[in-house]
DRENVEXMI-676312 format. One record per residue (C-alpha): residue number from 1; residue in one letter; chain; x, y, z. Coordinates in nm, 2 decimals, m for minus. Last residue first. Layout:
pos NUM	code a	unit A	x X	y Y	z Z
...
END
This chain:
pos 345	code x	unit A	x 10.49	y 8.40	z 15.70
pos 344	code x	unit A	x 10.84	y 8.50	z 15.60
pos 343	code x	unit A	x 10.76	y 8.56	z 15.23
pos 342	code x	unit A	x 11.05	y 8.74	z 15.15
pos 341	code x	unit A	x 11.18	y 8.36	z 14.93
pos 340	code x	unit A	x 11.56	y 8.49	z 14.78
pos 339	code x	unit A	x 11.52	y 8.39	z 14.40
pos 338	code x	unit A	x 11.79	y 8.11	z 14.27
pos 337	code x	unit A	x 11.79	y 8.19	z 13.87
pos 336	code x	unit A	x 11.71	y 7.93	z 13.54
pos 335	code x	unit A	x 11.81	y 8.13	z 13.28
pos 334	code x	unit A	x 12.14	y 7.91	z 13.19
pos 333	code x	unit A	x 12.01	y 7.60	z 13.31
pos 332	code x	unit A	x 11.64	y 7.59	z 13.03
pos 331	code x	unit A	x 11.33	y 7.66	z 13.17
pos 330	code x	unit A	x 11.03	y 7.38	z 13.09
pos 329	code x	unit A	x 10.88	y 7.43	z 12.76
pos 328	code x	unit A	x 10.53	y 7.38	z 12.76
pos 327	code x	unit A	x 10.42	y 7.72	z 12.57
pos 326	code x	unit A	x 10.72	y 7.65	z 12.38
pos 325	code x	unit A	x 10.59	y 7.29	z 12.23
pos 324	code x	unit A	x 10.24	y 7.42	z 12.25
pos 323	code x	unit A	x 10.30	y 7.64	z 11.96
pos 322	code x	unit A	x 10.50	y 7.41	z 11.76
pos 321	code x	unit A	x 10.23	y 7.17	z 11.80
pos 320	code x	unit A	x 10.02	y 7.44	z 11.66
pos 319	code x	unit A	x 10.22	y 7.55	z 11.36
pos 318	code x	unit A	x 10.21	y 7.16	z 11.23
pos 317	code x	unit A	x 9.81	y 7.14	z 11.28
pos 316	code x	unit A	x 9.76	y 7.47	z 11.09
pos 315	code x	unit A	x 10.03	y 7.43	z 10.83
pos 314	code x	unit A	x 9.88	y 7.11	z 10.75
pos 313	code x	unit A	x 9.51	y 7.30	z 10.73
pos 312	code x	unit A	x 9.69	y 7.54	z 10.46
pos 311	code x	unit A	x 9.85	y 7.25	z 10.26
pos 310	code x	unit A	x 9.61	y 7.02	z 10.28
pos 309	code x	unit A	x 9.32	y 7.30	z 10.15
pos 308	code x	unit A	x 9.53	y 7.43	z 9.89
pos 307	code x	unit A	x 9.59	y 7.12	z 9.76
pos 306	code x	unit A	x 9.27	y 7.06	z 9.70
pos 305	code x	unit A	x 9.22	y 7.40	z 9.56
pos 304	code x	unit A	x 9.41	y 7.33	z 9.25
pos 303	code x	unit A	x 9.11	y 7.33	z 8.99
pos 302	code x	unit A	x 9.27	y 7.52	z 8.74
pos 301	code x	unit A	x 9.04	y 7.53	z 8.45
pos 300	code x	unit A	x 9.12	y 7.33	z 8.08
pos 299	code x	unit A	x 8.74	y 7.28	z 8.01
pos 298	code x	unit A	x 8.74	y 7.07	z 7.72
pos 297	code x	unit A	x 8.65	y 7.09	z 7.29
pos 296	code x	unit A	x 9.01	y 7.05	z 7.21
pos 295	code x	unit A	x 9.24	y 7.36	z 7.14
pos 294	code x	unit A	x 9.29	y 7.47	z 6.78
pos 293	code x	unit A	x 9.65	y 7.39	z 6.59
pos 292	code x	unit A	x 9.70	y 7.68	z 6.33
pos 291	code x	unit A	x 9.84	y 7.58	z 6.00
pos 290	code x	unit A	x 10.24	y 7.67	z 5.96
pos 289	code x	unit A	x 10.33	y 7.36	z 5.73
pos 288	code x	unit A	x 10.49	y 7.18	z 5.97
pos 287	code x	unit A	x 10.29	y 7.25	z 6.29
pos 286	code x	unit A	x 10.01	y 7.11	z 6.06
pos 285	code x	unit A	x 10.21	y 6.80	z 5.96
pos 284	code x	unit A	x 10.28	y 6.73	z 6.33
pos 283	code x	unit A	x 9.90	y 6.77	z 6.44
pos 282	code x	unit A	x 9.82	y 6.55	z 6.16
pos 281	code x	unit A	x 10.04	y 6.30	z 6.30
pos 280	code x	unit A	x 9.98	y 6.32	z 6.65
pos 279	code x	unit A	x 9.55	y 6.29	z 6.63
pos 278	code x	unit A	x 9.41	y 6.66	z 6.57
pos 277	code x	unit A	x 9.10	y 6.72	z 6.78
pos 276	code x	unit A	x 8.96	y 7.08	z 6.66
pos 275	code x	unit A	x 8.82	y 7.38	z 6.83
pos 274	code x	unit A	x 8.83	y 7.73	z 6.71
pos 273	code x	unit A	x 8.81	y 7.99	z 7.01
pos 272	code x	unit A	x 8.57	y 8.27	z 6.93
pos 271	code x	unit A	x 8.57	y 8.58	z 7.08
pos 270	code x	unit A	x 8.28	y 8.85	z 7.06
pos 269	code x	unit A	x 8.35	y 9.22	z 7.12
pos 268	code x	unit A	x 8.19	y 9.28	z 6.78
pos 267	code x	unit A	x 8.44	y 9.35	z 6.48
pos 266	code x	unit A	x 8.57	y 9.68	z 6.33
pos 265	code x	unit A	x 8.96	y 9.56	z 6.33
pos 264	code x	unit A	x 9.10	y 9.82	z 6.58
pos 263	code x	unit A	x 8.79	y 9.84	z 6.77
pos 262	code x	unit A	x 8.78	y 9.47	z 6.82
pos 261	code x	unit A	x 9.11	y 9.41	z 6.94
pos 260	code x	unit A	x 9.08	y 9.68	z 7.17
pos 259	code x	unit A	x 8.72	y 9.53	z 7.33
pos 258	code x	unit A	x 8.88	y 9.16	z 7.32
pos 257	code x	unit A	x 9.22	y 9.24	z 7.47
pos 256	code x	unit A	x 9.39	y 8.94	z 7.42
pos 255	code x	unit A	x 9.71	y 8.88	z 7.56
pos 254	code x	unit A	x 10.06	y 9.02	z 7.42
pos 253	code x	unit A	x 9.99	y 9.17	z 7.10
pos 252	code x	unit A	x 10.23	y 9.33	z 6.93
pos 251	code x	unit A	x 10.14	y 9.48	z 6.57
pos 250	code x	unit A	x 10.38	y 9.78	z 6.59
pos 249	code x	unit A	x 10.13	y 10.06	z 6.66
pos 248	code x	unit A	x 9.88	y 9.80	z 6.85
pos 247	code x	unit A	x 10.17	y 9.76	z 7.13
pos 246	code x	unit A	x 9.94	y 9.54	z 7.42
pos 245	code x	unit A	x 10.06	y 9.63	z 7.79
pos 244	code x	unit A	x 10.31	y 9.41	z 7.95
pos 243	code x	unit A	x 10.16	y 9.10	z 8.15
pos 242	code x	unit A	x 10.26	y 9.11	z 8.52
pos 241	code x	unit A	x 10.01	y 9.23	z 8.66
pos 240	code x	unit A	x 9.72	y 9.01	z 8.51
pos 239	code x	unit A	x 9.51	y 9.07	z 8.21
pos 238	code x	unit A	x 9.16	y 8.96	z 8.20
pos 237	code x	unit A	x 9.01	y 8.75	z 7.88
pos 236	code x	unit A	x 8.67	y 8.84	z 7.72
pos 235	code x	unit A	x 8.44	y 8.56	z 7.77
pos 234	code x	unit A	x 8.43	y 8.28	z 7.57
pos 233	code x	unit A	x 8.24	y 8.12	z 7.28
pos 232	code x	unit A	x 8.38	y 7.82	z 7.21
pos 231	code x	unit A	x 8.43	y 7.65	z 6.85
pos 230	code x	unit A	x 8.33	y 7.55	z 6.50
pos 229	code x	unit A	x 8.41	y 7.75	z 6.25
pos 228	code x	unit A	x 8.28	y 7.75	z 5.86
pos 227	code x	unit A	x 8.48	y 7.87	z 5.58
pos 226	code x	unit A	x 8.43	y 8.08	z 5.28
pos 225	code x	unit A	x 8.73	y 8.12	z 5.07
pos 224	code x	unit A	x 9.04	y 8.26	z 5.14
pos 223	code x	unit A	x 9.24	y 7.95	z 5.33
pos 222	code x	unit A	x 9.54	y 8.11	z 5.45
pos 221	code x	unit A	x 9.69	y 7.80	z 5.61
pos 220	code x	unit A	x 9.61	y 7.58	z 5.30
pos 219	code x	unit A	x 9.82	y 7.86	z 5.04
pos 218	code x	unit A	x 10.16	y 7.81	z 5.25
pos 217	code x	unit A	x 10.28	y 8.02	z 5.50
pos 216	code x	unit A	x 10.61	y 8.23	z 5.50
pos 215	code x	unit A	x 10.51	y 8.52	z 5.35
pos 214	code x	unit A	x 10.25	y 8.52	z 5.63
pos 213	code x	unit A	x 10.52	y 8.60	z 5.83
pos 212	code x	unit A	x 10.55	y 8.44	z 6.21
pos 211	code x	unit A	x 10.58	y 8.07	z 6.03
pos 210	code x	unit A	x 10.90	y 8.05	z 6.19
pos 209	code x	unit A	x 10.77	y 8.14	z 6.55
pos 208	code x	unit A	x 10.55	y 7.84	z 6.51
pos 207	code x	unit A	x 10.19	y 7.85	z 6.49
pos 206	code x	unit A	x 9.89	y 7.82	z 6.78
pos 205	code x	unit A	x 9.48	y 7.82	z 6.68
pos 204	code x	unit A	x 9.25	y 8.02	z 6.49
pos 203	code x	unit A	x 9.16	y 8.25	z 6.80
pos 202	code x	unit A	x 8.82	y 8.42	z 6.62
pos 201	code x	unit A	x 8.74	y 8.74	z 6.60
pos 200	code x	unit A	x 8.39	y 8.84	z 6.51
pos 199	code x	unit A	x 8.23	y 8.99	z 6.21
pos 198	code x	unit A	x 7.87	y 9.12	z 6.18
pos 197	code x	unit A	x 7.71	y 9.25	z 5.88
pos 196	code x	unit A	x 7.47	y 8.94	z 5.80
pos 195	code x	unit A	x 7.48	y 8.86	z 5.44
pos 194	code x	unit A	x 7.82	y 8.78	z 5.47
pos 193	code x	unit A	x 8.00	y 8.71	z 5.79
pos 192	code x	unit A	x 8.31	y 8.84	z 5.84
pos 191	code x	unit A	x 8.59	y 8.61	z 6.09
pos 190	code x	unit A	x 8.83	y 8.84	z 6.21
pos 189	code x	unit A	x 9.15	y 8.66	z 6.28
pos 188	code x	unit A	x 9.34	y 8.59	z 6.54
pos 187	code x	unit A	x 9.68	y 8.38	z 6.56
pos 186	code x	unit A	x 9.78	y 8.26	z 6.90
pos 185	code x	unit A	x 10.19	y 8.28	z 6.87
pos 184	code x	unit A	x 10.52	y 8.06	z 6.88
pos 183	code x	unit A	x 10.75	y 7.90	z 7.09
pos 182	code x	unit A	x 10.80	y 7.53	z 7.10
pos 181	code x	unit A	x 10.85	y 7.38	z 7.45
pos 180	code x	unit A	x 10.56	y 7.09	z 7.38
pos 179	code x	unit A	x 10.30	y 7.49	z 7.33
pos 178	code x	unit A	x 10.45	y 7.78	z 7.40
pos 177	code x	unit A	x 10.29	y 8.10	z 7.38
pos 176	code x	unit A	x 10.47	y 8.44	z 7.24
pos 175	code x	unit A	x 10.24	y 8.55	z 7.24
pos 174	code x	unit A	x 9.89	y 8.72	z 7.06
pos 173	code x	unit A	x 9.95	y 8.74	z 6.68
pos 172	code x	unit A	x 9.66	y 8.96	z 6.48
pos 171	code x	unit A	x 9.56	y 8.97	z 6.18
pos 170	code x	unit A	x 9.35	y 9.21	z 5.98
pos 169	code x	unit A	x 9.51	y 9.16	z 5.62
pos 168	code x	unit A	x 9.40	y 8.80	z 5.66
pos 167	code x	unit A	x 9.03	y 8.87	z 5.71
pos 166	code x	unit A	x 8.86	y 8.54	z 5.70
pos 165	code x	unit A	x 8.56	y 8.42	z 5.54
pos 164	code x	unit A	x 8.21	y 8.33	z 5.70
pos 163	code x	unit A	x 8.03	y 8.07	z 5.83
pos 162	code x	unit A	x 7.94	y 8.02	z 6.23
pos 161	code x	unit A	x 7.91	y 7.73	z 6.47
pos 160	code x	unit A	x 7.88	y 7.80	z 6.85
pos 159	code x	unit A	x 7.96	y 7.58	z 7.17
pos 158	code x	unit A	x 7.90	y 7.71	z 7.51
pos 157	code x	unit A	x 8.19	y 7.77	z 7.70
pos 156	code x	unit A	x 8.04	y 8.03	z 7.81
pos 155	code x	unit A	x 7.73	y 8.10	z 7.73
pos 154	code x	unit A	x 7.57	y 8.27	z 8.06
pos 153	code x	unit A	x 7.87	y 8.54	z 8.01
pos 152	code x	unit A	x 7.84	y 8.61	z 7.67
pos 151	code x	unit A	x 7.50	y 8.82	z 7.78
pos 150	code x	unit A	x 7.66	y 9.09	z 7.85
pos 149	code x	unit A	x 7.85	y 9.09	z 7.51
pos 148	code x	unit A	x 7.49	y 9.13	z 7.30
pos 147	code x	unit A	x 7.58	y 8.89	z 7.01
pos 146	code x	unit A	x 7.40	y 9.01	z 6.65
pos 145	code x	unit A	x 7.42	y 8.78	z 6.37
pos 144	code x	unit A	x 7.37	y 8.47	z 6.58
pos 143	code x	unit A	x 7.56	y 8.19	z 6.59
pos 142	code x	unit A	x 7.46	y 7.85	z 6.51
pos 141	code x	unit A	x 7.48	y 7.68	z 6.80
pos 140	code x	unit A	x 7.68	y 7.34	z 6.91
pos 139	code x	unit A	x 7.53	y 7.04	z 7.01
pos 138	code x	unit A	x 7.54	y 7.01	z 7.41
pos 137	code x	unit A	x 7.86	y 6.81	z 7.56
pos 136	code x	unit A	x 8.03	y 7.17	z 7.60
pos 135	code x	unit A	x 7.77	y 7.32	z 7.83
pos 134	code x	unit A	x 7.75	y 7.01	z 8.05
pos 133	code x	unit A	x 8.10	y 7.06	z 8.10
pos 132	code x	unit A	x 8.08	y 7.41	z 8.22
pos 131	code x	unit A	x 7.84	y 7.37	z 8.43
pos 130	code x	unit A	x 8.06	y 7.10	z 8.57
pos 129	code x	unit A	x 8.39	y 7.34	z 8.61
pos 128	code x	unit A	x 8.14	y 7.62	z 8.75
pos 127	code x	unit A	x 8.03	y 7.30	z 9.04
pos 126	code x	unit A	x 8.36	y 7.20	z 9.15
pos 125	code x	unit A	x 8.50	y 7.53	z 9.10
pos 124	code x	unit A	x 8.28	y 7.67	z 9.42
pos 123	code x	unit A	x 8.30	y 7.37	z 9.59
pos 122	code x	unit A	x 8.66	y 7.38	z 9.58
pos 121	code x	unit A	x 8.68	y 7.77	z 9.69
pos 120	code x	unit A	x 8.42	y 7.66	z 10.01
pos 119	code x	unit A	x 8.73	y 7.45	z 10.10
pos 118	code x	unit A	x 8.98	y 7.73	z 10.01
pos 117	code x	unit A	x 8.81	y 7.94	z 10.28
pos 116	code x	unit A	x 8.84	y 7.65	z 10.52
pos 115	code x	unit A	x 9.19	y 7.61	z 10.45
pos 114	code x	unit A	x 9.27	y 8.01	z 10.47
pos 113	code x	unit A	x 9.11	y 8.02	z 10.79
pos 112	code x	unit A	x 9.30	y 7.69	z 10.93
pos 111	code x	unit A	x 9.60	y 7.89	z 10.84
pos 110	code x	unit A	x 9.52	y 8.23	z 10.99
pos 109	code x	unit A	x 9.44	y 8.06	z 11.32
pos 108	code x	unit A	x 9.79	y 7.83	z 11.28
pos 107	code x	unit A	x 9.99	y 8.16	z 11.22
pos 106	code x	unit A	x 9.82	y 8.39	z 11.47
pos 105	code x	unit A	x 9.96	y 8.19	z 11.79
pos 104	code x	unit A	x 10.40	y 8.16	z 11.64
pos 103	code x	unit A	x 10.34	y 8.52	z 11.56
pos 102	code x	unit A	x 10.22	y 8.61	z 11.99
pos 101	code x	unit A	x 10.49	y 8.38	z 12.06
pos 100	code x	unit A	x 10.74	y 8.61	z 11.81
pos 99	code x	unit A	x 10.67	y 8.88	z 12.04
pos 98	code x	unit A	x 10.89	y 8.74	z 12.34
pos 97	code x	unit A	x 10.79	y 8.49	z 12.59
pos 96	code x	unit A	x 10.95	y 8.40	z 12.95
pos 95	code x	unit A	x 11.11	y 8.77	z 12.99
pos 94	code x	unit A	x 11.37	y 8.73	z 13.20
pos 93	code x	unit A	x 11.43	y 8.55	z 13.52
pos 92	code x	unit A	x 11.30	y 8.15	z 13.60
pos 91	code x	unit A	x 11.24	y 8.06	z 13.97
pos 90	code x	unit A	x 11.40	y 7.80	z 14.17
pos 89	code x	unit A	x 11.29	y 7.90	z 14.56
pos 88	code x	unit A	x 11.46	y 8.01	z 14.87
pos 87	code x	unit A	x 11.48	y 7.79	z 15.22
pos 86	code x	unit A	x 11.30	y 7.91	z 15.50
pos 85	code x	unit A	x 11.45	y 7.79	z 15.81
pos 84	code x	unit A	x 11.73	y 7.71	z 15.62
pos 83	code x	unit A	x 11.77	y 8.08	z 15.63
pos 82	code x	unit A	x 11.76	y 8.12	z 15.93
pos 81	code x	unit A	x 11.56	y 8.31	z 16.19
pos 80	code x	unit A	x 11.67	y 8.53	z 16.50
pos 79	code x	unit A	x 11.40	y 8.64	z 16.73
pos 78	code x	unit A	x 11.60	y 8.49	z 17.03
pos 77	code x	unit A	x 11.87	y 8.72	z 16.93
pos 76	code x	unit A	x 12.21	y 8.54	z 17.04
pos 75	code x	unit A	x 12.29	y 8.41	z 16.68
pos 74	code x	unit A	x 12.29	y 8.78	z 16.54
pos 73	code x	unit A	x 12.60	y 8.80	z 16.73
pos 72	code x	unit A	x 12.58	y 9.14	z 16.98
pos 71	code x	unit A	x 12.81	y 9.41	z 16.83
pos 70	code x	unit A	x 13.11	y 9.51	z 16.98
pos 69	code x	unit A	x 13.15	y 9.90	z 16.88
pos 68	code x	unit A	x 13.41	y 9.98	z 16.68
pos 67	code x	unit A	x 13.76	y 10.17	z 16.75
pos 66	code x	unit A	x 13.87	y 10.38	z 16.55
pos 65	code x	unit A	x 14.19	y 10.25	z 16.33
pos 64	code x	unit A	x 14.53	y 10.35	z 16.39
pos 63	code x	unit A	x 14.67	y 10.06	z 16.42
pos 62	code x	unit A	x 14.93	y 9.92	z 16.66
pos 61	code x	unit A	x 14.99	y 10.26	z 16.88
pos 60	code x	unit A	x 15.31	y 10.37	z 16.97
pos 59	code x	unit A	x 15.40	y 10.33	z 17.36
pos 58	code x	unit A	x 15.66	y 10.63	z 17.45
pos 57	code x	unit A	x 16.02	y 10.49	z 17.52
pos 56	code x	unit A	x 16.09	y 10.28	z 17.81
pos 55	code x	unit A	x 16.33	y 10.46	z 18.05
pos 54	code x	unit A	x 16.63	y 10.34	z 18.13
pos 53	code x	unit A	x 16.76	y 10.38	z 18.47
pos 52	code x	unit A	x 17.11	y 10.55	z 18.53
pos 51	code x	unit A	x 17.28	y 10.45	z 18.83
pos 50	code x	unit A	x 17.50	y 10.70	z 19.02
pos 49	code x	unit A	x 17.79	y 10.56	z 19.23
pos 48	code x	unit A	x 17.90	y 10.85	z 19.49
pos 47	code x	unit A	x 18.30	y 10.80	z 19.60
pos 46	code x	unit A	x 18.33	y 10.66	z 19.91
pos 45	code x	unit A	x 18.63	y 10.48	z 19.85
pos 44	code x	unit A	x 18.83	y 10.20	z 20.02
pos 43	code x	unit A	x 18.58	y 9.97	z 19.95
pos 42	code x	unit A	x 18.55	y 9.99	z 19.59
pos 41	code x	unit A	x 18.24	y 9.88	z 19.44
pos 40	code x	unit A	x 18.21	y 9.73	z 19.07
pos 39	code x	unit A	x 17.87	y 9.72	z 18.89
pos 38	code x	unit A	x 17.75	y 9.37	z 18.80
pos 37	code x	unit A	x 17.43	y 9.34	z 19.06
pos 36	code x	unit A	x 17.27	y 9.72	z 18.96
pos 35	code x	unit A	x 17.32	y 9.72	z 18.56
pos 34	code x	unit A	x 17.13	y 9.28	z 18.64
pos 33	code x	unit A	x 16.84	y 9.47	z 18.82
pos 32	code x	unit A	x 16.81	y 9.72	z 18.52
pos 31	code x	unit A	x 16.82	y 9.51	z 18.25
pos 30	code x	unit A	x 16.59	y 9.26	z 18.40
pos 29	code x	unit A	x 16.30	y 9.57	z 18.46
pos 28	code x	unit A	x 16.34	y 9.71	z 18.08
pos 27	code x	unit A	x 16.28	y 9.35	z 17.97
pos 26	code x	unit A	x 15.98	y 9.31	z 18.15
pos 25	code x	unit A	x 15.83	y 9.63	z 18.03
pos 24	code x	unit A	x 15.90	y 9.57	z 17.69
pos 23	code x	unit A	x 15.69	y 9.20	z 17.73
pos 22	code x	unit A	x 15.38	y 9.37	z 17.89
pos 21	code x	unit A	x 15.36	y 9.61	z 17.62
pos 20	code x	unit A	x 15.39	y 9.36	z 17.39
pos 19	code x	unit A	x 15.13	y 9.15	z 17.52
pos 18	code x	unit A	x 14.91	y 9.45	z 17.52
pos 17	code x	unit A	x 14.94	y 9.54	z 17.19
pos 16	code x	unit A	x 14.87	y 9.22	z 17.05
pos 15	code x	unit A	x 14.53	y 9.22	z 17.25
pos 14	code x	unit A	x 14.45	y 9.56	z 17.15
pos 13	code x	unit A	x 14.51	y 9.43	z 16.80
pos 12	code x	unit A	x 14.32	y 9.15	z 16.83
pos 11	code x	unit A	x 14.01	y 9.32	z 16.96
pos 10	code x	unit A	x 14.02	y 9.57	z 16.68
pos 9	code x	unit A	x 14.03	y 9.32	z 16.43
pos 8	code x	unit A	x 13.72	y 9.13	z 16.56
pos 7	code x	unit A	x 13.70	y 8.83	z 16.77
pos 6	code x	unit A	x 13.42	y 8.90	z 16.98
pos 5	code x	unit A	x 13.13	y 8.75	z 16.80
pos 4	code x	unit A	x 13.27	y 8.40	z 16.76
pos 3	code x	unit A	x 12.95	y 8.23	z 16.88
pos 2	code x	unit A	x 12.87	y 7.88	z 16.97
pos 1	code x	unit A	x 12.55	y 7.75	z 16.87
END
């Protein structure tokens, strides 16, 4: 391997110096010989010829630059080693995963979770939502005069029969509701029960905002003799977050507080959901005339879970293909980096 060690700035300029060093002082020695040859002598004379030599001027450095030591080429050292000799290595820089990995990890264990969770929830409904059934096929009950409310909760959705006649000056409109995109209200009335000192409330059915007033009712939807209801006995009701807070002071009721309801018209904590199966027409002439419309003798609970469970073990499956997907990733051009290999073993 041929080396080019000793040409170095320094070098050349020493070298340039030189030749013109060389080059003055050959000029300065033809211009003298040829001053000698071509000056005129006089032979009849002996006058004294003096001949004036000219002197080169001082020699001005080239660069003023300190010298450097010549170094040996690193091609000379027998210990030398290339780099082909040990070439470097494709390597990818920067952070290979940030926090959202760790995210993109919990997301299908929290899903799959959630789906099992919402698994044992279906069984769960499965069976209350056939309890419940088998409750409502049975002949109804005739209701007793005294109902302890703890024990509400092993009958419900039981079915109850009970006589009585209605207090209309107690009422009680919980809504609005809607019903075939109509508003209007659940109207509740205390049902008394002569002979046996106990009233209870019972949800009549839904009205139209119109027939709001009583005023506005005919005779047949305020019946005022004694009547006999047929219907569900159900637990109290729970209010959720977002339902306001009931107004007894200006008659607004917007869900069914059983216990308030009751202390306000002097009735046991025992609610009573009239049942009846109108076919379209008569349900039309009740809306009509402002009678209530009871619910059908049927369990109307949300059984949704199923859904719940593909949706939540989709997510699961989905989420984890995404995961592998980066884990696998191979480096993209832009952070892939040339690392120098140290490893000279």
């Amino acid at each position: 391997m041929k080396s080019y060690g000793w040409l170095t700035p320094q070098c050349l300029a020493r070298r340039v110096e030189q030749a013109l060093e060389a080059q003055a002082r050959s000029s300065t020695t033809i211009y003298s010989h040829s001053a000698r040859t071509s000056a005129p002598r006089s032979p009849r004379t002996h006058s004294h010829t003096h001949t004036h030599t000219v002197r080169p001027s001082p020699r001005r450095p080239f660069t003023h630059s300190t010298p450097r030591p010549q170094q040996r080429p690193a091609a000379d050292d027998p210990a030398f080693t290339s780099v082909l000799d040990n070439p470097p290595e494709l390597v990818r820089t920067g952070r290979r995963h940030g926090p959202g990995l760790v995210v993109l990890a919990v997301i299908p264990v929290t899903a799959f979770l959630l789906g099992t969770w919402q698994v044992q929830r279906l069984g769960w409904k499965t069976e209350l939502v056939a309890k419940f059934e088998d409750r409502i096929v049975r002949e109804p009950l005739p209701l007793p005069p005294r109902v302890d409310p703890d024990a509400i909760h092993d009958f419900d959705f039981r079915r109850v029969r009970a006589r009585g006649r209605y207090r209309h000056d107690r009422e009680m409109l919980v809504g609005p509701r809607m019903r075939d995109g109509e508003q209007g209200y659940m109207v509740v009335t205390p049902l008394e029960r002569e002979g046996e000192g106990s009233t209870v409330l019972v949800n009549r059915g839904w009205i139209s905002k119109r027939f709001r007033r009583q005023e506005d009712r005919p005779a047949e939807a305020l019946p005022t003799g004694e009547v006999e209801v047929e219907g569900l006995l159900r637990e109290p009701w729970k209010k959720n977050m977002f339902t306001p807070d009931n107004r007894p002071d200006k008659n607004e009721f917007y869900f069914p507080d059983v216990k308030q309801m009751a202390a306000l018209t002097g009735s046991q904590a025992v609610w009573v959901e009239q049942t009846m199966e109108p076919d379209l027409l008569q349900a039309i002439d009740m809306e009509s005339k402002g009678i209530p419309i009871g619910r059908p003798a049927e369990v109307n609970l949300r059984n949704n879970h199923a859904q719940y469970i593909f949706t939540w073990y989709g997510l699961a499956v989905a989420t984890s293909i995404m995961f592998y997907m980066v884990v696998k990733k191979p480096p993209s051009d832009i952070s892939r980096r040339v690392r120098l290999n140290k490893e000279w073993s």
